[in-house]
KEVEXBA-47030 format. One record per residue: residue number from 1; x, y negated, z negated of N, C-alpha, C in turn. Coordinates in steps of 0.1 Angstrom, whole numbers. Layout:
# KEVEXBA-47030
+-----+-------+-------+-------+-------+-------+-------+-------+-------+-------+
:   n :   n_x :   n_y :   n_z :  ca_x :  ca_y :  ca_z :   c_x :   c_y :   c_z :
+-----+-------+-------+-------+-------+-------+-------+-------+-------+-------+
: NUM :     X :     Y :     Z :     X :     Y :     Z :     X :     Y :     Z :
...
+-----+-------+-------+-------+-------+-------+-------+-------+-------+-------+
***
This chain:
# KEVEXBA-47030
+-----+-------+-------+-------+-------+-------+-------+-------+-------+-------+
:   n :   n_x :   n_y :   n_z :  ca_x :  ca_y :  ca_z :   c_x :   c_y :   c_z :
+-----+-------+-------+-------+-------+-------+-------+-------+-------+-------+
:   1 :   138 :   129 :     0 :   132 :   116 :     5 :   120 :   112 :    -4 :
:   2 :   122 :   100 :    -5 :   106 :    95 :   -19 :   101 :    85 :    -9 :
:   3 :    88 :    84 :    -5 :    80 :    74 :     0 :    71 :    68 :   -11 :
:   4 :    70 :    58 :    -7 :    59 :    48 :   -21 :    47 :    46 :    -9 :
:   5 :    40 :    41 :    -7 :    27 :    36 :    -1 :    18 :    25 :    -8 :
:   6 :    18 :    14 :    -2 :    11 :     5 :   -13 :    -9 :    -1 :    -4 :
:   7 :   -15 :     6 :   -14 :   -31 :     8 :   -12 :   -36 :    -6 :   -17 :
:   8 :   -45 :    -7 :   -10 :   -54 :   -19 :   -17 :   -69 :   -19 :   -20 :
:   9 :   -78 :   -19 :   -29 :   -89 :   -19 :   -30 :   -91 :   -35 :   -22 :
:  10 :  -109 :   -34 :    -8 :  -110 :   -46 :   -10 :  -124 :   -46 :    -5 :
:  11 :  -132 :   -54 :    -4 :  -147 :   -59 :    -5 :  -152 :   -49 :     8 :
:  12 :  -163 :   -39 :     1 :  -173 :   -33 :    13 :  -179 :   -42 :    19 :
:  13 :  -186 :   -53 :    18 :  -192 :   -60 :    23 :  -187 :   -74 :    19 :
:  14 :  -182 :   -80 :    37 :  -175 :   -89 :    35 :  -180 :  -102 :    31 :
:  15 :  -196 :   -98 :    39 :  -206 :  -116 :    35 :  -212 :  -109 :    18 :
:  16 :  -211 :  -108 :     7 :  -214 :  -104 :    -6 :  -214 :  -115 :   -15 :
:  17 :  -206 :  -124 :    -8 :  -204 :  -141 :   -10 :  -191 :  -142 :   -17 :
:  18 :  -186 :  -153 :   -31 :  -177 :  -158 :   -36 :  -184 :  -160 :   -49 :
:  19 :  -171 :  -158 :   -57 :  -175 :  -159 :   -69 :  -175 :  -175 :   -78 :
:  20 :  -169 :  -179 :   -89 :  -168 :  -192 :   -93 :  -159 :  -197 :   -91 :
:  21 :  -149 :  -188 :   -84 :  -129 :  -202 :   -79 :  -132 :  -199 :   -66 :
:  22 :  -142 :  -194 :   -56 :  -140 :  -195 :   -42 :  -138 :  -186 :   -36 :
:  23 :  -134 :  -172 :   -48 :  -129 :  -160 :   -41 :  -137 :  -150 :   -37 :
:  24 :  -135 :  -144 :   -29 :  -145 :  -131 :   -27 :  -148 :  -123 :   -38 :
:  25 :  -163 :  -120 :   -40 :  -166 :  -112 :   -48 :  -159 :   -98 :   -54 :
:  26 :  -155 :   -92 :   -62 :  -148 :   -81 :   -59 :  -156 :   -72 :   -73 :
:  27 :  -163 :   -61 :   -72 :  -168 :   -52 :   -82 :  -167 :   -40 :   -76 :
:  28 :  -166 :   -22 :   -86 :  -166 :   -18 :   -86 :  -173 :   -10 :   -75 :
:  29 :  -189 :   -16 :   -73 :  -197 :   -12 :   -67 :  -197 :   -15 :   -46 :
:  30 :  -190 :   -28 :   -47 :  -191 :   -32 :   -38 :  -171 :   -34 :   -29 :
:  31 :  -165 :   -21 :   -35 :  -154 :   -18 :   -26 :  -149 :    -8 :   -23 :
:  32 :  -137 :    -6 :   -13 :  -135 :     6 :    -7 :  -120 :     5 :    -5 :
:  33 :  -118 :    15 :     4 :   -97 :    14 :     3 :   -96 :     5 :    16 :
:  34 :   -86 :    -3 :    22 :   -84 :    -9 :    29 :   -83 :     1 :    42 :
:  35 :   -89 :     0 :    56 :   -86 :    11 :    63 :   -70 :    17 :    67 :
:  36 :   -67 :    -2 :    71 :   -51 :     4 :    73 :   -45 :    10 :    60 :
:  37 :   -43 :    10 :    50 :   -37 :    15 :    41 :   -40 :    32 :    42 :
:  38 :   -51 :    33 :    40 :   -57 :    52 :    44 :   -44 :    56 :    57 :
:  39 :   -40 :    46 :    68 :   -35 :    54 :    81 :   -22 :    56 :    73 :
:  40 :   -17 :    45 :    64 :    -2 :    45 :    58 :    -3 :    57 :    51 :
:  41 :   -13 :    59 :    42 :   -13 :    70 :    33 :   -11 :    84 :    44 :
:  42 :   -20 :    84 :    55 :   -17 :    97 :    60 :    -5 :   101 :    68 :
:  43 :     3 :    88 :    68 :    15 :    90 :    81 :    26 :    92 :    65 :
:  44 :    21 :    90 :    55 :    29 :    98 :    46 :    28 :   108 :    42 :
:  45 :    20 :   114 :    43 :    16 :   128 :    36 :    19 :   137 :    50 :
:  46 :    20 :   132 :    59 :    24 :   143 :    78 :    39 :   143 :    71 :
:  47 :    49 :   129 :    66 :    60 :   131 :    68 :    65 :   141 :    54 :
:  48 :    54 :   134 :    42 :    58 :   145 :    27 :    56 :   163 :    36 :
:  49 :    46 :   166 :    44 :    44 :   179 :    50 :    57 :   184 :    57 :
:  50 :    62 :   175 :    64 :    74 :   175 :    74 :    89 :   179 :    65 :
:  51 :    91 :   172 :    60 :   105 :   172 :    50 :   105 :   172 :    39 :
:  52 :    91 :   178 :    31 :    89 :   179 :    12 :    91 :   164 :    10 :
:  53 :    89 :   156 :    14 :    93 :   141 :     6 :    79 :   143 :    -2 :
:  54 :    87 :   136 :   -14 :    78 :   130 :   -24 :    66 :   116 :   -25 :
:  55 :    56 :   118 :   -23 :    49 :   104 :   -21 :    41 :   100 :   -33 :
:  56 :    40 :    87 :   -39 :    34 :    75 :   -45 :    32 :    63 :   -41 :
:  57 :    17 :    63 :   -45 :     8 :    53 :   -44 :     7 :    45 :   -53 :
:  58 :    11 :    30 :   -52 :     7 :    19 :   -53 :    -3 :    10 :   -55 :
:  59 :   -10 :     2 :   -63 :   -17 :    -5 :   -60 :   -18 :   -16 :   -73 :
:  60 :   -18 :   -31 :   -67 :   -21 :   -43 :   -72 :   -34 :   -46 :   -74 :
:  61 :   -42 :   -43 :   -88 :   -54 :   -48 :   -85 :   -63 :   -44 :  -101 :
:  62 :   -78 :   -42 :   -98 :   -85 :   -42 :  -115 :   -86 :   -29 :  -116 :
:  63 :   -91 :   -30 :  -129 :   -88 :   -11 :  -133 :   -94 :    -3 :  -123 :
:  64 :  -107 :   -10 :  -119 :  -112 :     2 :  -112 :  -104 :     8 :  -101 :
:  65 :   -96 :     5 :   -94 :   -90 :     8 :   -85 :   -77 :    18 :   -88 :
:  66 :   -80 :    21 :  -101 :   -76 :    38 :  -106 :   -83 :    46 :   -98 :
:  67 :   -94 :    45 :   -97 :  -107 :    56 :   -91 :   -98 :    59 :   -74 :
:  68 :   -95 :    46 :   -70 :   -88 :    47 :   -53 :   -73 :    57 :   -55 :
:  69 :   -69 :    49 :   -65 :   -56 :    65 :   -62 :   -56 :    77 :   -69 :
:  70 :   -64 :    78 :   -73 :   -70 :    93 :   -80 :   -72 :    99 :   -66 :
:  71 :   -80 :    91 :   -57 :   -87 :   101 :   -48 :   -75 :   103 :   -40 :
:  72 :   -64 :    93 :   -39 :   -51 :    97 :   -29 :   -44 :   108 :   -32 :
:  73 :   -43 :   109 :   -47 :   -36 :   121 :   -50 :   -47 :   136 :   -50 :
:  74 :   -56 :   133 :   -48 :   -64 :   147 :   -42 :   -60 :   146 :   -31 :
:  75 :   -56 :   138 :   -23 :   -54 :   142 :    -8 :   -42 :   142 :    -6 :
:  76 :   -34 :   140 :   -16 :   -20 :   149 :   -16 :    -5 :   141 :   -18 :
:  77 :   -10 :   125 :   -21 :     2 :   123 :   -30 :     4 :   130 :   -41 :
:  78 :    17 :   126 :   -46 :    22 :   132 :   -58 :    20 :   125 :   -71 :
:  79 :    19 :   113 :   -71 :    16 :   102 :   -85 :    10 :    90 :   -81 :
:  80 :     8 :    84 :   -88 :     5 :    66 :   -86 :     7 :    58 :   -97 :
:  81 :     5 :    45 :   -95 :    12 :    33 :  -103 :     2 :    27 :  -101 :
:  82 :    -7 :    18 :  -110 :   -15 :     8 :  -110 :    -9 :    -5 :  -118 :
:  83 :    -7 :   -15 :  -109 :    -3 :   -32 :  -118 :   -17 :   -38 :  -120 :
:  84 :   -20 :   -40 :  -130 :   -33 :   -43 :  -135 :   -32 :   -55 :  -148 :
:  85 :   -38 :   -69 :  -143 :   -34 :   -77 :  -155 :   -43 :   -91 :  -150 :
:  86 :   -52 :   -97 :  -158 :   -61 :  -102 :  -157 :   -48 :  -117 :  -144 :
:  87 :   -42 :  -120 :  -153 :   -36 :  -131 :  -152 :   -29 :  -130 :  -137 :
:  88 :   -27 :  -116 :  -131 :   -25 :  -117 :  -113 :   -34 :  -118 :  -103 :
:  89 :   -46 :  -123 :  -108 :   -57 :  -123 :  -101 :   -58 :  -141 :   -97 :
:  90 :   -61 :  -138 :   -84 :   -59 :  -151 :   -70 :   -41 :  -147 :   -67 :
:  91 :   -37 :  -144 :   -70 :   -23 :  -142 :   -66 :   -20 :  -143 :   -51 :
:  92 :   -12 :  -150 :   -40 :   -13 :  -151 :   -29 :    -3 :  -140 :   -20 :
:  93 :     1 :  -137 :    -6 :     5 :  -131 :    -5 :    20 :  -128 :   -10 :
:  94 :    30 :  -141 :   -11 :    41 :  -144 :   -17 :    46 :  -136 :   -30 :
:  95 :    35 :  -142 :   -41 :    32 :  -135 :   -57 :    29 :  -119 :   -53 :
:  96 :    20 :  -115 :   -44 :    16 :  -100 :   -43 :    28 :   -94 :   -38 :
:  97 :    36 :   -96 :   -31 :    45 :   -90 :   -26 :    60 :   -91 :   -40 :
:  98 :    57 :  -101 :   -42 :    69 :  -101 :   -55 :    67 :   -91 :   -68 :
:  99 :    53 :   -91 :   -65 :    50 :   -85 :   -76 :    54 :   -67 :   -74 :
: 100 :    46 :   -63 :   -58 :    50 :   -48 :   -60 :    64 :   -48 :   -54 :
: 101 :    69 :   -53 :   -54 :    85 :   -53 :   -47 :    97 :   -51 :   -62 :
: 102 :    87 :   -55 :   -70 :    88 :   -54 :   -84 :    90 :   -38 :   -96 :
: 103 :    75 :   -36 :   -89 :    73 :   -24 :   -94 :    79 :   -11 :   -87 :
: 104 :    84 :   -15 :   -75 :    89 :    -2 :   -64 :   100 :    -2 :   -70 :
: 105 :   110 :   -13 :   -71 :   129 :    -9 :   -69 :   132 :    -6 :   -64 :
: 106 :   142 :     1 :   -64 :   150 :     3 :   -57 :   146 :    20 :   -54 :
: 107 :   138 :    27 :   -61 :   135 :    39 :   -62 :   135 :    48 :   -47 :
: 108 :   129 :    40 :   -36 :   122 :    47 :   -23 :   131 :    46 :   -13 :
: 109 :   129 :    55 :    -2 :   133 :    56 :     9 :   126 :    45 :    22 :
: 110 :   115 :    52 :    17 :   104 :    43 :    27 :    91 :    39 :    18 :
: 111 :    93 :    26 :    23 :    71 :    19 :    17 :    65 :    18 :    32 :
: 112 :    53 :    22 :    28 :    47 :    21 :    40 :    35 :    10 :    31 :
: 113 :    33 :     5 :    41 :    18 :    -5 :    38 :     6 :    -4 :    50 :
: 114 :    -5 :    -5 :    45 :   -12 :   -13 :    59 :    -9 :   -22 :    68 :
: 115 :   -16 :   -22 :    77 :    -5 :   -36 :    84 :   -11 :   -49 :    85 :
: 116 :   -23 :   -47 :    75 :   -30 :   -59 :    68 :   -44 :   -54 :    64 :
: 117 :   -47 :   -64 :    56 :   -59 :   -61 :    47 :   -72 :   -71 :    54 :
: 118 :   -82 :   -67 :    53 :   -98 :   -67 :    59 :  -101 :   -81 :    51 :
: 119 :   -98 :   -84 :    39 :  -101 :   -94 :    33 :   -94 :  -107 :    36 :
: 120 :   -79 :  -104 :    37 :   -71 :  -117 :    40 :   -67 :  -114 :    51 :
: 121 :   -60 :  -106 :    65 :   -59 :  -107 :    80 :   -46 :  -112 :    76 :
: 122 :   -40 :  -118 :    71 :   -25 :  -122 :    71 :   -15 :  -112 :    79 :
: 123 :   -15 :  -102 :    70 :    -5 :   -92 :    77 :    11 :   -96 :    73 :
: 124 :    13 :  -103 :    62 :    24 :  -106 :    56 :    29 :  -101 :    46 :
: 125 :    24 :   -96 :    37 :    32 :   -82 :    27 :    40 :   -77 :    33 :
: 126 :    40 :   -71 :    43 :    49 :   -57 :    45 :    65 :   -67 :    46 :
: 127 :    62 :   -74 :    54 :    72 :   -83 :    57 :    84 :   -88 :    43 :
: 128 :    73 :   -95 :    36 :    77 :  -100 :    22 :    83 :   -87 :    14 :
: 129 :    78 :   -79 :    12 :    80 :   -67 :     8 :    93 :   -63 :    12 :
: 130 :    97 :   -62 :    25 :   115 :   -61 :    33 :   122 :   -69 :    30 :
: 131 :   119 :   -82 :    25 :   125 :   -90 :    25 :   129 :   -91 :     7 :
: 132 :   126 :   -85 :    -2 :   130 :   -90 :   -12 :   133 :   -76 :   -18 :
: 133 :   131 :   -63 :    -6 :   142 :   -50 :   -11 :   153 :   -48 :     1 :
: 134 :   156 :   -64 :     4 :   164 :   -60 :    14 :   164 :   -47 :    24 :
: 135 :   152 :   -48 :    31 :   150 :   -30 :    34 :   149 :   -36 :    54 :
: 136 :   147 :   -24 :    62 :   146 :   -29 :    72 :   131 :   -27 :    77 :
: 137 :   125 :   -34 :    87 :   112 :   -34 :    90 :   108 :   -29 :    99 :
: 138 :    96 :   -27 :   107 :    89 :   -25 :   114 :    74 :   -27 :   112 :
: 139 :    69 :   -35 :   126 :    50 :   -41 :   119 :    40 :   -30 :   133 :
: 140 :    33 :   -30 :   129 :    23 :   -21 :   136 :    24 :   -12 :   142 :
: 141 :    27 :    -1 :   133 :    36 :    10 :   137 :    23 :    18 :   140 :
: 142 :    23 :    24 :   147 :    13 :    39 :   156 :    21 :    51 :   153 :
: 143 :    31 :    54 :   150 :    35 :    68 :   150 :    49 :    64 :   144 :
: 144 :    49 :    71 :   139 :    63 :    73 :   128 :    71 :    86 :   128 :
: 145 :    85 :    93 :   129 :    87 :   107 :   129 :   106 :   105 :   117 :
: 146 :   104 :   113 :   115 :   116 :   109 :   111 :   132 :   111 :   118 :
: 147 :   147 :   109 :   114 :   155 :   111 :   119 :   167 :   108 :   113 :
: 148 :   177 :   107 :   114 :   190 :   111 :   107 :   193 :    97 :    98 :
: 149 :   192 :   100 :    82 :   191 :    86 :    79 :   184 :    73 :    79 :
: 150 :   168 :    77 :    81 :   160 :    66 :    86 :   147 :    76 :    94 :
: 151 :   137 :    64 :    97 :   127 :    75 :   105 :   126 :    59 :   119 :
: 152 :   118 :    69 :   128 :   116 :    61 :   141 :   104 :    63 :   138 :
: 153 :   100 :    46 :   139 :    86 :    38 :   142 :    81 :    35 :   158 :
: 154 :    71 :    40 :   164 :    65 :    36 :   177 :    55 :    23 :   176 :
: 155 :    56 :    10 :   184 :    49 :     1 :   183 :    45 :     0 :   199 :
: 156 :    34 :    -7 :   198 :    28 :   -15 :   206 :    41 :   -28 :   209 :
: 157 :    41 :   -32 :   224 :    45 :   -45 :   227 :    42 :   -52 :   242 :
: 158 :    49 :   -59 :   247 :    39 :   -68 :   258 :    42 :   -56 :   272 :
: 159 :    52 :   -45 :   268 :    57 :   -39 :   280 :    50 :   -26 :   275 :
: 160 :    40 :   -24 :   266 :    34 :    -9 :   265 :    42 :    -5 :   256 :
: 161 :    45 :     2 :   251 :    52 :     5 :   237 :    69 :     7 :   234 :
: 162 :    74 :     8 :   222 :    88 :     3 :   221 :    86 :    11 :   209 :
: 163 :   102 :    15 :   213 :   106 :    24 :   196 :   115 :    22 :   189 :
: 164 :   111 :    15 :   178 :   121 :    12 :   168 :   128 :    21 :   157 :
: 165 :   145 :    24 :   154 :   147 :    34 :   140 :   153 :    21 :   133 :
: 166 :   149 :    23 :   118 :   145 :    19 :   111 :   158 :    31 :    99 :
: 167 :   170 :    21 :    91 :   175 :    26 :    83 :   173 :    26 :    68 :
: 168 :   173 :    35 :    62 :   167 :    37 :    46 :   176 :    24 :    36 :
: 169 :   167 :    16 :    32 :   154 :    18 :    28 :   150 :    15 :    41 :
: 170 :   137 :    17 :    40 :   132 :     9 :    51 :   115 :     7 :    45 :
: 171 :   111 :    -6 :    54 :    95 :    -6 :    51 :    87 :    -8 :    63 :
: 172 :    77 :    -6 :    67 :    66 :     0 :    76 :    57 :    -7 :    77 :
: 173 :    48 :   -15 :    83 :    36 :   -19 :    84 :    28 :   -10 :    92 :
: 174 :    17 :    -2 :    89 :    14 :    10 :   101 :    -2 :     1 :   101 :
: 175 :    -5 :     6 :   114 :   -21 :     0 :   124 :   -31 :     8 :   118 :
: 176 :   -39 :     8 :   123 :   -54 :    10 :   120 :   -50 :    19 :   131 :
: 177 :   -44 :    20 :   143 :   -44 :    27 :   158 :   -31 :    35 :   152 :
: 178 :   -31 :    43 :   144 :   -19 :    55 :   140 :   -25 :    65 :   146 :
: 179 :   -14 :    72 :   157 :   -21 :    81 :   165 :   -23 :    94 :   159 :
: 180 :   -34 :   100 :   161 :   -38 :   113 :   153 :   -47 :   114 :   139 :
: 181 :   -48 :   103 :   138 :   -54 :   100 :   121 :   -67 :   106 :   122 :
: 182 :   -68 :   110 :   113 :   -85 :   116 :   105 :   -90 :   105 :   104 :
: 183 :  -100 :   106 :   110 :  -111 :    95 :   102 :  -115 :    96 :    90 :
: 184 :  -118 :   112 :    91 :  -124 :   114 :    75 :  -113 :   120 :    68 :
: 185 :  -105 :   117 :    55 :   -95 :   126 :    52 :  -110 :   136 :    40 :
: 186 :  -105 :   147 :    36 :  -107 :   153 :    30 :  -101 :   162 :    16 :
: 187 :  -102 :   161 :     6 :   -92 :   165 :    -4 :   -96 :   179 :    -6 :
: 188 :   -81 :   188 :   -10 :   -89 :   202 :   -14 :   -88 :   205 :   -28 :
: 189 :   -96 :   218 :   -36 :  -101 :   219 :   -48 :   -84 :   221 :   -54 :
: 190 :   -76 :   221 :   -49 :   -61 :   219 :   -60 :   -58 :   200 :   -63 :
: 191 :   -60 :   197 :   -52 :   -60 :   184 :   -53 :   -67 :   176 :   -60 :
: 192 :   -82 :   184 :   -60 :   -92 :   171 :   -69 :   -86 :   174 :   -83 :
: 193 :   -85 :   190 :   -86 :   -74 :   192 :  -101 :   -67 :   181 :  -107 :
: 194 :   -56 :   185 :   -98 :   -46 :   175 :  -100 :   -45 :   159 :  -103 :
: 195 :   -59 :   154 :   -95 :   -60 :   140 :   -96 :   -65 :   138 :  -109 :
: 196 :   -78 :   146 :  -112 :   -85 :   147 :  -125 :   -75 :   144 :  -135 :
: 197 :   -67 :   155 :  -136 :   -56 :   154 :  -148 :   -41 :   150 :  -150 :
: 198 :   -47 :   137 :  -134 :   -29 :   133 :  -132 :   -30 :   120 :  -148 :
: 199 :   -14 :   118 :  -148 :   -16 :   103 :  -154 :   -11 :    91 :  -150 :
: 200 :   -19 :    84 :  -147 :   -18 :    71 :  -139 :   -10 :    59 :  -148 :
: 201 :     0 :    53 :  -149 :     4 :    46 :  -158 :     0 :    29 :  -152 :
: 202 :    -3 :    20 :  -158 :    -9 :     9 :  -155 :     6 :    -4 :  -162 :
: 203 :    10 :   -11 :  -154 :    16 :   -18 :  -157 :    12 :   -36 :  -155 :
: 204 :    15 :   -39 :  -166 :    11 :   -60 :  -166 :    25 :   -63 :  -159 :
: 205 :    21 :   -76 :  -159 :    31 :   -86 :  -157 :    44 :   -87 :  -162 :
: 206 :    41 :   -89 :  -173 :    50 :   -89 :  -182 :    60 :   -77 :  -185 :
: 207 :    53 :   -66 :  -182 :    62 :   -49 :  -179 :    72 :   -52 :  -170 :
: 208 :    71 :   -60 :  -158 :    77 :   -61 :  -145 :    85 :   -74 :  -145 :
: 209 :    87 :   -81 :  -157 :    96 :   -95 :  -156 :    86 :  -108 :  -158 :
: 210 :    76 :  -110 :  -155 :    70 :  -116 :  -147 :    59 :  -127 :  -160 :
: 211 :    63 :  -145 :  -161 :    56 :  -151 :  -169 :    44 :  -149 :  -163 :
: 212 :    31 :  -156 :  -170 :    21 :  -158 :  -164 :    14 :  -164 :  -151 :
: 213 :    24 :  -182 :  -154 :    28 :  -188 :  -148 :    37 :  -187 :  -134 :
: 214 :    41 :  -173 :  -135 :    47 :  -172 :  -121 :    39 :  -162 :  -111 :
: 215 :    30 :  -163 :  -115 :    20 :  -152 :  -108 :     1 :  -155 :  -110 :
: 216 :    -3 :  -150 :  -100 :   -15 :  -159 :  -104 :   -20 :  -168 :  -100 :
: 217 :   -31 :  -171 :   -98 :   -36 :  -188 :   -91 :   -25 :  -199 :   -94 :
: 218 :   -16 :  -199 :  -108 :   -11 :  -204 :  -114 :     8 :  -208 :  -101 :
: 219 :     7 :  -195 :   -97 :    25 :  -194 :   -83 :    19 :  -191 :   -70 :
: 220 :     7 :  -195 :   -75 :    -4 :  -193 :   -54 :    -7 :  -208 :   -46 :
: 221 :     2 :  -219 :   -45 :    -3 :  -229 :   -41 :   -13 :  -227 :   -29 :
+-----+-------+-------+-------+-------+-------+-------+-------+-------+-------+
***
């Protein structure tokens, strides 16, 4: 089984202001990993513990956000992928989702995502993301387990909770409310190893198909 997980660096401090096109500030100094993404990351690493699946991390964003899945793979993915390219920056959810739906393929069993990011509240990647690997869904998943050909997702709904199975591919939106989650994850001394001397391969636009013009403030109306 291969899981992908797609992380997002995004602003520690949300009032930090806007830069010169309107957008949130975003520097090294002043970000962190998105919370929901950390619950995705960990409801991957229970299932990589569960059944040896293999897990990689994802992420759309500036170099620095190598430093974010460095620290994922000390806590016990297996690799990561950075898309990194001046020209995808403002990119909307549409473009962001085409983009890593791009760089995944057909490779995974399961993506998990946050089930939205602190910066934009949308909550529409995961979605987009199902939709353009043809995969099946599930949004605000709290518990995940797996099962024959697929894993069962537990959600929240108007009757108290509901369980959905979900056939491979499949993609995942998981909560902030994933039951059991560490607050604090912690990496051990094999893991920081490994991260130190993993190699992170960094992919543009252009690696993945993709004009300039189709990504970017430029395919963000």
């Amino acid at each position: 089984m291969k899981i992908a997980v797609c992380m997002k660096c995004v602003p520690a401090d949300l009032g930090a202001g806007v830069d010169a096109k309107g957008g949130l500030k975003r520097t090294e100094a002043n970000s962190r990993v998105n919370q929901a993404d950390l619950m995705a990351l960990q409801a991957a690493l229970r299932l990589k513990e569960e059944l040896g699946a293999r897990v990689d991390v994802y992420s759309m964003g500036p170099a620095f956000a190598e430093n974010m899945l460095r620290e994922a793979i000390a806590l016990g993915a297996d690799g990561a992928v950075l898309i990194c390219d001046k020209c995808l920056a403002g990119s909307d959810t549409q473009v962001t989702a085409a983009v890593l739906a791009a760089a995944l393929g057909s490779d995974y069993d399961l993506v998990l995502c946050g089930e939205r990011t602190v910066d934009g509240e949308t909550g529409q990647v995961p979605g987009q993301i199902s939709a353009r690997l043809n995969a099946s869904l599930a949004l605000g998943v709290v518990d995940i387990r797996s099962c024959e050909n697929g894993v069962i997702c537990l959600r929240p709904d108007e009757r108290g909770e509901d369980e959905l199975k979900l056939s491979f591919p499949a993609v995942a939106g998981v909560s902030c409310g994933l039951r059991g989650a560490l607050q604090e994850m912690r990496p051990r001394l094999e893991g920081m190893k490994r991260a130190r001397a993993a190699n992170i391969p960094h992919l543009d636009a252009g690696a993945l198909g993709f004009r300039w013009d189709e990504v970017g403030e430029a395919a963000s109306p």
